[in-house]
HTML snippet that shows the backbone in 3Dmol.js (N, CA, C, O; Angstrom):
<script src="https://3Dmol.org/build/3Dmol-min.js"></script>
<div id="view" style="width:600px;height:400px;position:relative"></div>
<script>
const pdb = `
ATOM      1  N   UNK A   1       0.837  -1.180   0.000  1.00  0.00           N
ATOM      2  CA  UNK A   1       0.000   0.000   0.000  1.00  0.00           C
ATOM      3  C   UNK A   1       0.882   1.243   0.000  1.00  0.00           C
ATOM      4  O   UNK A   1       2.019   1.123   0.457  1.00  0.00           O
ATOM      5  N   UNK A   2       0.451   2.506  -0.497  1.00  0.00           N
ATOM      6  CA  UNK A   2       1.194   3.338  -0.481  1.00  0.00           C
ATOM      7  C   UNK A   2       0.898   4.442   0.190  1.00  0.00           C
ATOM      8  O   UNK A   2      -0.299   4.409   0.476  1.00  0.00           O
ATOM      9  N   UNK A   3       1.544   5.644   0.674  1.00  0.00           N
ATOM     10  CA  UNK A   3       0.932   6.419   1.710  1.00  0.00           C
ATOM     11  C   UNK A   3      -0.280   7.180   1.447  1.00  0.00           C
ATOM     12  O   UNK A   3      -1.013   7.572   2.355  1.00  0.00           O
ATOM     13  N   UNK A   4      -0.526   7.420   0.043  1.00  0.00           N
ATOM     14  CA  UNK A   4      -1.612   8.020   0.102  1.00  0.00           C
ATOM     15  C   UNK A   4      -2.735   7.376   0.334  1.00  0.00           C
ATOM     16  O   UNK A   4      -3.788   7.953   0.608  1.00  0.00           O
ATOM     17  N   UNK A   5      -2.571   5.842   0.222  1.00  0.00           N
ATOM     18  CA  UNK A   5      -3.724   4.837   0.325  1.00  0.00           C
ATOM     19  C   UNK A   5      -3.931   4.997   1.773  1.00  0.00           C
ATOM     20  O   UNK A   5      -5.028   5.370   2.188  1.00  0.00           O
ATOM     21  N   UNK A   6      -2.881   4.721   2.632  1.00  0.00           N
ATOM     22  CA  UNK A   6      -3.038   4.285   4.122  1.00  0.00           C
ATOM     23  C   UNK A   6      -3.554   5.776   4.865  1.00  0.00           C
ATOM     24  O   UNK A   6      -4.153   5.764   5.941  1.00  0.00           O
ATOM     25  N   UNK A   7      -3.276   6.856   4.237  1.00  0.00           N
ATOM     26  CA  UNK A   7      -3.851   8.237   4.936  1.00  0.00           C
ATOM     27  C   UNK A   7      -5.101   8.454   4.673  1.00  0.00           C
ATOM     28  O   UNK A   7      -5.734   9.235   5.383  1.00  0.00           O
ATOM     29  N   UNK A   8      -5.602   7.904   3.769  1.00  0.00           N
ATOM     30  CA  UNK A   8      -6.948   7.627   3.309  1.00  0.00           C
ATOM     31  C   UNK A   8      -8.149   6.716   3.371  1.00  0.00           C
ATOM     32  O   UNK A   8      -9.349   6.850   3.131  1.00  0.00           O
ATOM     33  N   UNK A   9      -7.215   5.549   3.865  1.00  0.00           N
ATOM     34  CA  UNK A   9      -7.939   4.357   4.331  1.00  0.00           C
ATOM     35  C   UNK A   9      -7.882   3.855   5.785  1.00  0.00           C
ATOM     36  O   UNK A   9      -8.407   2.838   6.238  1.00  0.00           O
ATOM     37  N   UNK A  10      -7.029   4.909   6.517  1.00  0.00           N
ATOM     38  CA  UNK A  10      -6.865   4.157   8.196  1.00  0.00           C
ATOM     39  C   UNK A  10      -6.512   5.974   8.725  1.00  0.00           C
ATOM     40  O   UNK A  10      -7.105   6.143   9.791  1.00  0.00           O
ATOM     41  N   UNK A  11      -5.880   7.077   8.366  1.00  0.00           N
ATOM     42  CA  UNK A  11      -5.978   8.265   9.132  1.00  0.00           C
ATOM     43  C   UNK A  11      -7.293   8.681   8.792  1.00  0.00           C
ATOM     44  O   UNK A  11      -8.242   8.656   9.575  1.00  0.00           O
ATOM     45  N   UNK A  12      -7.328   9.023   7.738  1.00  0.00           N
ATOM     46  CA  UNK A  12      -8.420   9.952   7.871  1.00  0.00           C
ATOM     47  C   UNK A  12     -10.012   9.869   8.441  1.00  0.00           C
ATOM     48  O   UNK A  12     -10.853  10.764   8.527  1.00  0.00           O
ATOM     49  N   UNK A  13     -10.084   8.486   8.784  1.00  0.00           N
ATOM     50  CA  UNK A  13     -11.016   8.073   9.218  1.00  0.00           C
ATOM     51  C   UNK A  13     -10.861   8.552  11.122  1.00  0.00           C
ATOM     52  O   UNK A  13     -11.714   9.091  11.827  1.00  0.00           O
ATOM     53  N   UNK A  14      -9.605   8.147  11.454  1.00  0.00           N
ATOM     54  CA  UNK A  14      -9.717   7.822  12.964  1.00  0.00           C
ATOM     55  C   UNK A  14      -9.610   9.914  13.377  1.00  0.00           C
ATOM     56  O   UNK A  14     -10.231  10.520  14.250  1.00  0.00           O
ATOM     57  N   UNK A  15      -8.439  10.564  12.191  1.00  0.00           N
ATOM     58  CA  UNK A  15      -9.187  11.833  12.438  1.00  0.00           C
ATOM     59  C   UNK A  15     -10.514  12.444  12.564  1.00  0.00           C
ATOM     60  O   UNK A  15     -10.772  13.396  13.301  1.00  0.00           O
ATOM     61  N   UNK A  16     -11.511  11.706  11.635  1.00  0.00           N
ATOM     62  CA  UNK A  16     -12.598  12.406  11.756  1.00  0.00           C
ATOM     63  C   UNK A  16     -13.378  11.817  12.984  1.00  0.00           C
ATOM     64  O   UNK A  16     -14.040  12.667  13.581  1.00  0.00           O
ATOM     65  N   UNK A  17     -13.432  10.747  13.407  1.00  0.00           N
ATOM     66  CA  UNK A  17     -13.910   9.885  14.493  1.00  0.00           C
ATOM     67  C   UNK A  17     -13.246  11.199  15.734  1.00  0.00           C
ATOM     68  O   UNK A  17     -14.109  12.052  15.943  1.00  0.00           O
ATOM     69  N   UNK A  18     -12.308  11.374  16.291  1.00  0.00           N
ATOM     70  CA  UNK A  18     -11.599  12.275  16.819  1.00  0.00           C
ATOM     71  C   UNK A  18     -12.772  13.656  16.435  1.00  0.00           C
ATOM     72  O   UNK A  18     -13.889  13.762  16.942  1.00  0.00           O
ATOM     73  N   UNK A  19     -12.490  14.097  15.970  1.00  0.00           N
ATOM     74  CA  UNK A  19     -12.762  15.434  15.695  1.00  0.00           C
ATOM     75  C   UNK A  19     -14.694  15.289  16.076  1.00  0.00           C
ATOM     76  O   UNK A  19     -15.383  16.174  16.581  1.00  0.00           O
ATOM     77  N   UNK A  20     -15.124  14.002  15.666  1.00  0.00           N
ATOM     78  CA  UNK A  20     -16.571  13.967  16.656  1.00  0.00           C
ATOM     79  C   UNK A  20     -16.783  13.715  17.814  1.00  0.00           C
ATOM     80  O   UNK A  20     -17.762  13.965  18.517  1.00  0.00           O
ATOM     81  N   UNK A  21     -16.000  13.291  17.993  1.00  0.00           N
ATOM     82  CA  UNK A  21     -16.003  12.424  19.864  1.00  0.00           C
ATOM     83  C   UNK A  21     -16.143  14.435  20.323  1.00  0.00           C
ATOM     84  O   UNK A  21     -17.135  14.992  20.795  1.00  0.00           O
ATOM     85  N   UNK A  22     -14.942  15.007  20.005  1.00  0.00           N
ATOM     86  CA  UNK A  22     -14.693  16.579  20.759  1.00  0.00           C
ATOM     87  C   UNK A  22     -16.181  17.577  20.442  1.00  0.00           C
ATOM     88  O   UNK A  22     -16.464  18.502  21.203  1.00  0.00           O
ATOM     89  N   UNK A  23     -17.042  17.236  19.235  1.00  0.00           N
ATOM     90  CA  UNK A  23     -17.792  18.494  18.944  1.00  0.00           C
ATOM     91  C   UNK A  23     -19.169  17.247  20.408  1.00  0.00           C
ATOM     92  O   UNK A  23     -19.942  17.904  21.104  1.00  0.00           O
ATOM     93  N   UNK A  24     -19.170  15.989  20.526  1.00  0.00           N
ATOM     94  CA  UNK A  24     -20.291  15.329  20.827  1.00  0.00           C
ATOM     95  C   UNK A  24     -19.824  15.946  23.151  1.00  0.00           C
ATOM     96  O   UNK A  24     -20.514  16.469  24.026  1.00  0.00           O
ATOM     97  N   UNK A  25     -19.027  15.668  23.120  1.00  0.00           N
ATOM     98  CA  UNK A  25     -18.596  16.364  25.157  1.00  0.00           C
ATOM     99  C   UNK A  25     -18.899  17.282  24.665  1.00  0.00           C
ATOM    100  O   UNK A  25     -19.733  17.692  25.473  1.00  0.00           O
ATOM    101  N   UNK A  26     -18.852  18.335  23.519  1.00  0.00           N
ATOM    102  CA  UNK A  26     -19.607  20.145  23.784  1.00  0.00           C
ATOM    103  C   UNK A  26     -21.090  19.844  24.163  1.00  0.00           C
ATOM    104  O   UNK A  26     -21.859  20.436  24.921  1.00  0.00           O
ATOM    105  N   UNK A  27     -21.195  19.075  23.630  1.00  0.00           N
ATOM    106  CA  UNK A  27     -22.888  19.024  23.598  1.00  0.00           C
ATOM    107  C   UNK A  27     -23.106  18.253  24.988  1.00  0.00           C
ATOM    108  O   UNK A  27     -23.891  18.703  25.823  1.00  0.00           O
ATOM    109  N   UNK A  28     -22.530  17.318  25.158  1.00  0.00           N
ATOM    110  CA  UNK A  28     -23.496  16.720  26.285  1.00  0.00           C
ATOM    111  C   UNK A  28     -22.983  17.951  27.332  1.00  0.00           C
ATOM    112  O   UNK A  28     -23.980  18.446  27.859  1.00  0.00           O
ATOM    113  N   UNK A  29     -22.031  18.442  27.683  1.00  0.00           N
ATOM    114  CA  UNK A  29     -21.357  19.518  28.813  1.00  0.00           C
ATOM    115  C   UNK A  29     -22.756  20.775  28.736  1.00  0.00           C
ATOM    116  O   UNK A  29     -23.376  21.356  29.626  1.00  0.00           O
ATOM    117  N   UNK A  30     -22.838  20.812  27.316  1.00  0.00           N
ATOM    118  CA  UNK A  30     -24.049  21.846  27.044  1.00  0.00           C
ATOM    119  C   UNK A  30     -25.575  21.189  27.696  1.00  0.00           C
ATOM    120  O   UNK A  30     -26.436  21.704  28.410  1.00  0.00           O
ATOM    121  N   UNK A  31     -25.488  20.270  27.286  1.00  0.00           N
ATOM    122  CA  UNK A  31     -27.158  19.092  27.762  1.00  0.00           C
ATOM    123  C   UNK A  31     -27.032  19.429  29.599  1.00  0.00           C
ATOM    124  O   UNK A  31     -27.927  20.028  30.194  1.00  0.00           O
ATOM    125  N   UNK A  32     -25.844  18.950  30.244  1.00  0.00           N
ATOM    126  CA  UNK A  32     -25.859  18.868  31.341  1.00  0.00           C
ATOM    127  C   UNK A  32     -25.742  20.405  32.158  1.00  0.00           C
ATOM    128  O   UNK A  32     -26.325  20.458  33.241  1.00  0.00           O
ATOM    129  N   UNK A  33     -25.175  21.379  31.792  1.00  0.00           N
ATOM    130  CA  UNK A  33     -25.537  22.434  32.310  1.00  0.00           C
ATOM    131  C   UNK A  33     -27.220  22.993  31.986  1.00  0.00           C
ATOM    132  O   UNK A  33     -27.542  23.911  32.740  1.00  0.00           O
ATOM    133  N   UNK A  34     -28.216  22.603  31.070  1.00  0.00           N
ATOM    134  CA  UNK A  34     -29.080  22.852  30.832  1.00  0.00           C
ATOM    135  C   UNK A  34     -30.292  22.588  32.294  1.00  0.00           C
ATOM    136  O   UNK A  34     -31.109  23.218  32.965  1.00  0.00           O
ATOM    137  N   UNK A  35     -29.579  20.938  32.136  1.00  0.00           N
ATOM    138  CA  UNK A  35     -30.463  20.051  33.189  1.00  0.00           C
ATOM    139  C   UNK A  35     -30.136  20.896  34.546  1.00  0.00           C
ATOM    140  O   UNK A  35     -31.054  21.110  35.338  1.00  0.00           O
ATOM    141  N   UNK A  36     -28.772  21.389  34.815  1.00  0.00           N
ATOM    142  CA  UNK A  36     -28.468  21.470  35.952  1.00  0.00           C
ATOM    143  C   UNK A  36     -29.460  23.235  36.235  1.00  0.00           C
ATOM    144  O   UNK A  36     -29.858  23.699  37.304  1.00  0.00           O
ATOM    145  N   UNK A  37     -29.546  23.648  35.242  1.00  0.00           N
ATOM    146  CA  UNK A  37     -30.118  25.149  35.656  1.00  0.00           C
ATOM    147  C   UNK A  37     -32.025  24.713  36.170  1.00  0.00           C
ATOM    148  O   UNK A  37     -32.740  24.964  37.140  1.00  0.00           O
ATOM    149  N   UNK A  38     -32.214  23.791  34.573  1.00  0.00           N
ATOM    150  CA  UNK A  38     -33.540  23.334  34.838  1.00  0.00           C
ATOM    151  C   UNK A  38     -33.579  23.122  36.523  1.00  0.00           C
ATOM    152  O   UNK A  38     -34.076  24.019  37.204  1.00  0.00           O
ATOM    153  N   UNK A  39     -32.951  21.713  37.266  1.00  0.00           N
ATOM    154  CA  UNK A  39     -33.297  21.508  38.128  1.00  0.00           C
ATOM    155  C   UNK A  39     -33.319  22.855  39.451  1.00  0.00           C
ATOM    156  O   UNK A  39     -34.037  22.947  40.447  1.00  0.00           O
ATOM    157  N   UNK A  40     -32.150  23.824  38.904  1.00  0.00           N
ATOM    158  CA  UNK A  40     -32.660  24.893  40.053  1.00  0.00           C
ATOM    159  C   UNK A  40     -32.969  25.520  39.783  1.00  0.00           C
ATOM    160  O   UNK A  40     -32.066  26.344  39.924  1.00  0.00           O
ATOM    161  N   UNK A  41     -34.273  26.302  39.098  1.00  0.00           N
ATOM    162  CA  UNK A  41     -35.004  26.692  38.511  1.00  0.00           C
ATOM    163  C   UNK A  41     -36.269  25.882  39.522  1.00  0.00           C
ATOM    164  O   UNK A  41     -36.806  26.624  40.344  1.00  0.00           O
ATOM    165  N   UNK A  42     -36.595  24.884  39.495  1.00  0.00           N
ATOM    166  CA  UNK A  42     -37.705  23.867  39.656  1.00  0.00           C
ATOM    167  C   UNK A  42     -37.668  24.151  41.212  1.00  0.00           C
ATOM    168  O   UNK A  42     -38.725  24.309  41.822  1.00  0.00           O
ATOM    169  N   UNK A  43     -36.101  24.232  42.024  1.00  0.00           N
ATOM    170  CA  UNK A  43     -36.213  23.776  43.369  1.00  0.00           C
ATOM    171  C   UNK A  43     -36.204  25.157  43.540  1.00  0.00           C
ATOM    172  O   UNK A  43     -36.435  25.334  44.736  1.00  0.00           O
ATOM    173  N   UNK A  44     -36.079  26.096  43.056  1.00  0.00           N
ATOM    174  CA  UNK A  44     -36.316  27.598  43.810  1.00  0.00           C
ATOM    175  C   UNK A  44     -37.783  28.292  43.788  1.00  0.00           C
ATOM    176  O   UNK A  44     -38.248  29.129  44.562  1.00  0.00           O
ATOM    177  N   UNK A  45     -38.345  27.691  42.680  1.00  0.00           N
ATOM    178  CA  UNK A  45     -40.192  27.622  42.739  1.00  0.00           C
ATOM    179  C   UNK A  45     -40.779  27.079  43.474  1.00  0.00           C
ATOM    180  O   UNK A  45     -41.705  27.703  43.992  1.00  0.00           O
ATOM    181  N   UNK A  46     -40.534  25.609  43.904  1.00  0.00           N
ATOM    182  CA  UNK A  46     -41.080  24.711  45.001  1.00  0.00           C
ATOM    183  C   UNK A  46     -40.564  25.166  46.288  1.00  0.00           C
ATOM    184  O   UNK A  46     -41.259  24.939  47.278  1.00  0.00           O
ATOM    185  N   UNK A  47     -38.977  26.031  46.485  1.00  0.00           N
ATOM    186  CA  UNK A  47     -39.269  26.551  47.250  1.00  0.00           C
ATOM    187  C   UNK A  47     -39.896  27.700  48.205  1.00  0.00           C
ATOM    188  O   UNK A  47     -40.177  27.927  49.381  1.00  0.00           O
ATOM    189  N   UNK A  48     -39.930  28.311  46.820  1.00  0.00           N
ATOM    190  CA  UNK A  48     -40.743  30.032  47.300  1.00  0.00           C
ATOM    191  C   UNK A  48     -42.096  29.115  47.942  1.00  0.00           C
ATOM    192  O   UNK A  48     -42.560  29.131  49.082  1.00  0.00           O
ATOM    193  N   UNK A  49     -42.563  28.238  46.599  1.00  0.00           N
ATOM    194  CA  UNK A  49     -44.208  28.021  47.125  1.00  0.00           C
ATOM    195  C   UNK A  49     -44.706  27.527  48.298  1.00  0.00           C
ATOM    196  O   UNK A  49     -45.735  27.785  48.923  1.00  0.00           O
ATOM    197  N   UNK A  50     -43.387  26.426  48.580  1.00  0.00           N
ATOM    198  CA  UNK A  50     -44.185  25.540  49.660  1.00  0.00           C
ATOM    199  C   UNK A  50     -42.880  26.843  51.295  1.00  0.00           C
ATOM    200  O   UNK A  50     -42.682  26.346  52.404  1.00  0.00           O
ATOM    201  N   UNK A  51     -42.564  27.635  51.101  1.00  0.00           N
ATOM    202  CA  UNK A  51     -41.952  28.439  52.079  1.00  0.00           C
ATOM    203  C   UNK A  51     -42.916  29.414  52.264  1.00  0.00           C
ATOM    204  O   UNK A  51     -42.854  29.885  53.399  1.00  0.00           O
ATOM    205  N   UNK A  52     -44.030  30.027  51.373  1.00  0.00           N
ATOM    206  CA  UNK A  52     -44.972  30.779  51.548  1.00  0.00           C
ATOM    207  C   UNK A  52     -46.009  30.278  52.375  1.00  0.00           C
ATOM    208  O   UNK A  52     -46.315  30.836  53.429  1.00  0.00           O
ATOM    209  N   UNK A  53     -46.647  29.102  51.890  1.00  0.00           N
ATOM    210  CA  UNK A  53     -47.057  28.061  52.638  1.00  0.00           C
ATOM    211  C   UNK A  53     -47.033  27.669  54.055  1.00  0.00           C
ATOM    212  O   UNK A  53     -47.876  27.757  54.948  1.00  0.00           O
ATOM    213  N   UNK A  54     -45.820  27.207  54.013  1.00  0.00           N
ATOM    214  CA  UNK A  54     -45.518  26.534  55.283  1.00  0.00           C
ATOM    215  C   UNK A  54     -45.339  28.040  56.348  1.00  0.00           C
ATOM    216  O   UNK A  54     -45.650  27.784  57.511  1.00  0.00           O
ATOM    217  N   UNK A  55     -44.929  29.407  56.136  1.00  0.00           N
ATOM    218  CA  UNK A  55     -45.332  30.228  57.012  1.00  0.00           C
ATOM    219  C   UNK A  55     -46.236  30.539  57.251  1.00  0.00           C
ATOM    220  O   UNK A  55     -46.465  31.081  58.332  1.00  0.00           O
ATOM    221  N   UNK A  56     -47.271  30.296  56.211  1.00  0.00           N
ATOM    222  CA  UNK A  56     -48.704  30.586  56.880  1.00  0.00           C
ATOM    223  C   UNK A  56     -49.260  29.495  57.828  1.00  0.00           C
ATOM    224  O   UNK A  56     -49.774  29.885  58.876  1.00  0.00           O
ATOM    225  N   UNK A  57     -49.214  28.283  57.590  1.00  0.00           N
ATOM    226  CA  UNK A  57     -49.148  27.245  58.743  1.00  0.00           C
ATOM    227  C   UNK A  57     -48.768  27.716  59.868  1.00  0.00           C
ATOM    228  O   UNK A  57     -49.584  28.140  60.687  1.00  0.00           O
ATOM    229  N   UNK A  58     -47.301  27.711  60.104  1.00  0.00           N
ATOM    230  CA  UNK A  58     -46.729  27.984  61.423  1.00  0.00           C
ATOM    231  C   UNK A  58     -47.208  29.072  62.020  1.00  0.00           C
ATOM    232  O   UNK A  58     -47.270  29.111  63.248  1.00  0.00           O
ATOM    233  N   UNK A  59     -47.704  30.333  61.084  1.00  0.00           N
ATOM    234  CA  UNK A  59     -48.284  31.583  61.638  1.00  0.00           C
ATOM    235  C   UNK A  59     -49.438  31.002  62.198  1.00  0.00           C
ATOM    236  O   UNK A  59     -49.536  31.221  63.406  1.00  0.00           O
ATOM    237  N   UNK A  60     -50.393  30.294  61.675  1.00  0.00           N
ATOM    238  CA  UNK A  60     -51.805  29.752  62.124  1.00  0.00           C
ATOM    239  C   UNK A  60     -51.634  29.252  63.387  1.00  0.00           C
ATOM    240  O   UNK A  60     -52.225  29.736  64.352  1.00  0.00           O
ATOM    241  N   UNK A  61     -50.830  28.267  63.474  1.00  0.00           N
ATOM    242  CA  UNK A  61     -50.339  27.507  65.198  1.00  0.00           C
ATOM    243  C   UNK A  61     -50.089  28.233  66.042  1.00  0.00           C
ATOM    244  O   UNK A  61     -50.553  28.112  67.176  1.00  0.00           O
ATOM    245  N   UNK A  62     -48.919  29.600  65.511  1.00  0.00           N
ATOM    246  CA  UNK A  62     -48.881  30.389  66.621  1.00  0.00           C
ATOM    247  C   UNK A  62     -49.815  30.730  67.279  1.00  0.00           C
ATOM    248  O   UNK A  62     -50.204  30.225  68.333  1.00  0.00           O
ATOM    249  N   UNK A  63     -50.396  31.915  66.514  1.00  0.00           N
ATOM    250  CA  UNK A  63     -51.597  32.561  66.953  1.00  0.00           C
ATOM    251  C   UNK A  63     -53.017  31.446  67.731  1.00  0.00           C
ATOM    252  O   UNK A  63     -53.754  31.864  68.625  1.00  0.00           O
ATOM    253  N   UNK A  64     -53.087  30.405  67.285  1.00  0.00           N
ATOM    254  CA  UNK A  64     -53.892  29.422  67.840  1.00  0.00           C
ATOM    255  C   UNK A  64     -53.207  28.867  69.426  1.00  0.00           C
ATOM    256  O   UNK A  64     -53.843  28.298  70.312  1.00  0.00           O
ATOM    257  N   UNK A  65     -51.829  29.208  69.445  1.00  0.00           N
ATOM    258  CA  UNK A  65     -51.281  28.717  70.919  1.00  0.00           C
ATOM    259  C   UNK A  65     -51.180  30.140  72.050  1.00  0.00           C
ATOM    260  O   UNK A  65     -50.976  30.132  73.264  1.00  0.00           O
ATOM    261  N   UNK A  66     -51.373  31.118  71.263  1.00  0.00           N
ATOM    262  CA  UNK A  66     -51.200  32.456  72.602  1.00  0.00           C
ATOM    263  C   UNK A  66     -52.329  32.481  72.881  1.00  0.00           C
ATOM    264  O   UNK A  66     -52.732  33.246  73.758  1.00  0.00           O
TER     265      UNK A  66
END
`;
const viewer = $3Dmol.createViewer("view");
viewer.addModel(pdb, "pdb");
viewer.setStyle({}, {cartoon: {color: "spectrum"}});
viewer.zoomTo();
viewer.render();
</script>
């Protein structure tokens, strides 16, 4: 075989394999900071709601114990 065969038939392949593996971690790094905002996003709503909540409870007990 001669070199232009073997750069053509065994590099250029494992370059381009390479060069996807690097663009495919942008993306999942991108996927996973997404998830990670989603999830606090989600837990700072559930917490306003059920913290609004739950002070009006505890306010209710008070006032029901003086």
């Amino acid at each position: 075989m001669d070199l232009v065969a073997i750069m053509k038939n065994v590099i250029a392949p494992w370059v381009k394999a390479r060069i996807n593996a690097k663009s495919e971690l942008g993306a999942s790094l991108v996927e996973y900071a997404l998830l990670v905002a989603l999830i606090a996003v989600v837990c700072i709503v559930g917490i306003t709601f059920l913290g609004t909540r739950a002070n009006d409870k505890f306010s209710n007990v008070g006032s029901q114990l003086s």
